[in-house]
C-alpha positions, 0 to 999 in steps of 0.5 A, spaced: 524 458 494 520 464 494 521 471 490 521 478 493 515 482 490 516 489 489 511 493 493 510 500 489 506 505 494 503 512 495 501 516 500 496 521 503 496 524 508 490 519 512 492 512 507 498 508 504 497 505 497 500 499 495 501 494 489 504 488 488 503 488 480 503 480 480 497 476 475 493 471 477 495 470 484 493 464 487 493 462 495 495 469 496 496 470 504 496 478 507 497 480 513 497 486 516 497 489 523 495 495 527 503 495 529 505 496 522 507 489 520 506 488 512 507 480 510 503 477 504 505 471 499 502 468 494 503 463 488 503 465 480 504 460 477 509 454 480 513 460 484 511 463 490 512 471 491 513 474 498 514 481 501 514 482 509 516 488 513 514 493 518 511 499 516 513 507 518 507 508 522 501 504 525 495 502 522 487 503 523 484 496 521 477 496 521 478 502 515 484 497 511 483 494 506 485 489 500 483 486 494 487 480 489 484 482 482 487 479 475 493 483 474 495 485 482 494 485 489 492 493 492 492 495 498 489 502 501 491 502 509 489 507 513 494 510 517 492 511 525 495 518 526 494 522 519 501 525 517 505 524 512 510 519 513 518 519 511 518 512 507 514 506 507 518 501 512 520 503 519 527 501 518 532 506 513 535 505 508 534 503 500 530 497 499 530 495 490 523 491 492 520 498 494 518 503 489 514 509 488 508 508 485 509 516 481 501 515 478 499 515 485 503 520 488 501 527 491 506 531 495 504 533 501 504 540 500 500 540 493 494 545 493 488 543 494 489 536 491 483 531 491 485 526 496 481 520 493 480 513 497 482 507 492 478 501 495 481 496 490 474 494 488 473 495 481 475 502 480 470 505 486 473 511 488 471 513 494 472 522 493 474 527 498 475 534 497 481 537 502 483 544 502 490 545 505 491 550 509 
C-alpha cells in the first residue's frame, strides 16, 4: 500500500515550484505531461510514497525540469501560457496533500519582485529581473 506525498508549491507567473519533502527517495518515477498530468512515486525506506493529479494549466516541457536530491524531490515546471494560476490542480476543491510553500511564494501583484528560477540543482538559480507594470 502507498502513502500520499505532500506537494508544497509556489508560483510565478512563467514556473510552478513543487517539493516533495521526502529523504533519500530510492526508484523514484515522475511524470509530468504537457497536458498538466502530475504523478511521481517513490520509495523511502520499505513505504512507497505517490502523488498523481492534473495541474491548472499546461506545460512547456523542453524547459521543465526536476531533481531527487538527499532530503527532497524539486520541481520547477514551466508554464506554457505565462499567468498566474488560481490553484495548483485542475479540479477545485481543498486537498490535505497540497500545501503552500510560503518561503517561496510571491503574489502576483508585488512590486518589482525578482522572479528567480530554481533549477533544483544544487542551489543554482537562475535570476531574472521583472518590472511589473
Amino acid at each position: 500500500m502507498s502513502m500520499q506525498a505532500t506537494l508544497k508549491w509556489a508560483q510565478r507567473a512563467d514556473w510552478v515550484y513543487i517539493k516533495i519533502d521526502l529523504q533519500d527517495v530510492k526508484d523514484a518515477v515522475v511524470e509530468y505531461t504537457k497536458e498538466g498530468h502530475f504523478k511521481f512515486e517513490g520509495k523511502v525506506g520499505d513505504k512507497t510514497y505517490t502523488a498523481e493529479t492534473d495541474l491548472f494549466g499546461e506545460l512547456d516541457l523542453e524547459e521543465s525540469h526536476h531533481a531527487v536530491m538527499a532530503r527532497s524531490v524539486s520541481f520547477a515546471l514551466k508554464k506554457a501560457e505565462g499567468v498566474w494560476w488560481d490553484r495548483l490542480c485542475k479540479e477545485s476543491g481543498k486537498r490535505r496533500w497540497v500545501v503552500t510553500d510560503w518561503d517561496r511564494w510571491a503574489d502576483e501583484d508585488d512590486d518589482g519582485y525578482t522572479e528567480e528560477v530554481d533549477t533544483g540543482m544544487g542551489g543554482m538559480v537562475s535570476r531574472r529581473q521583472r518590472t511589473l507594470a
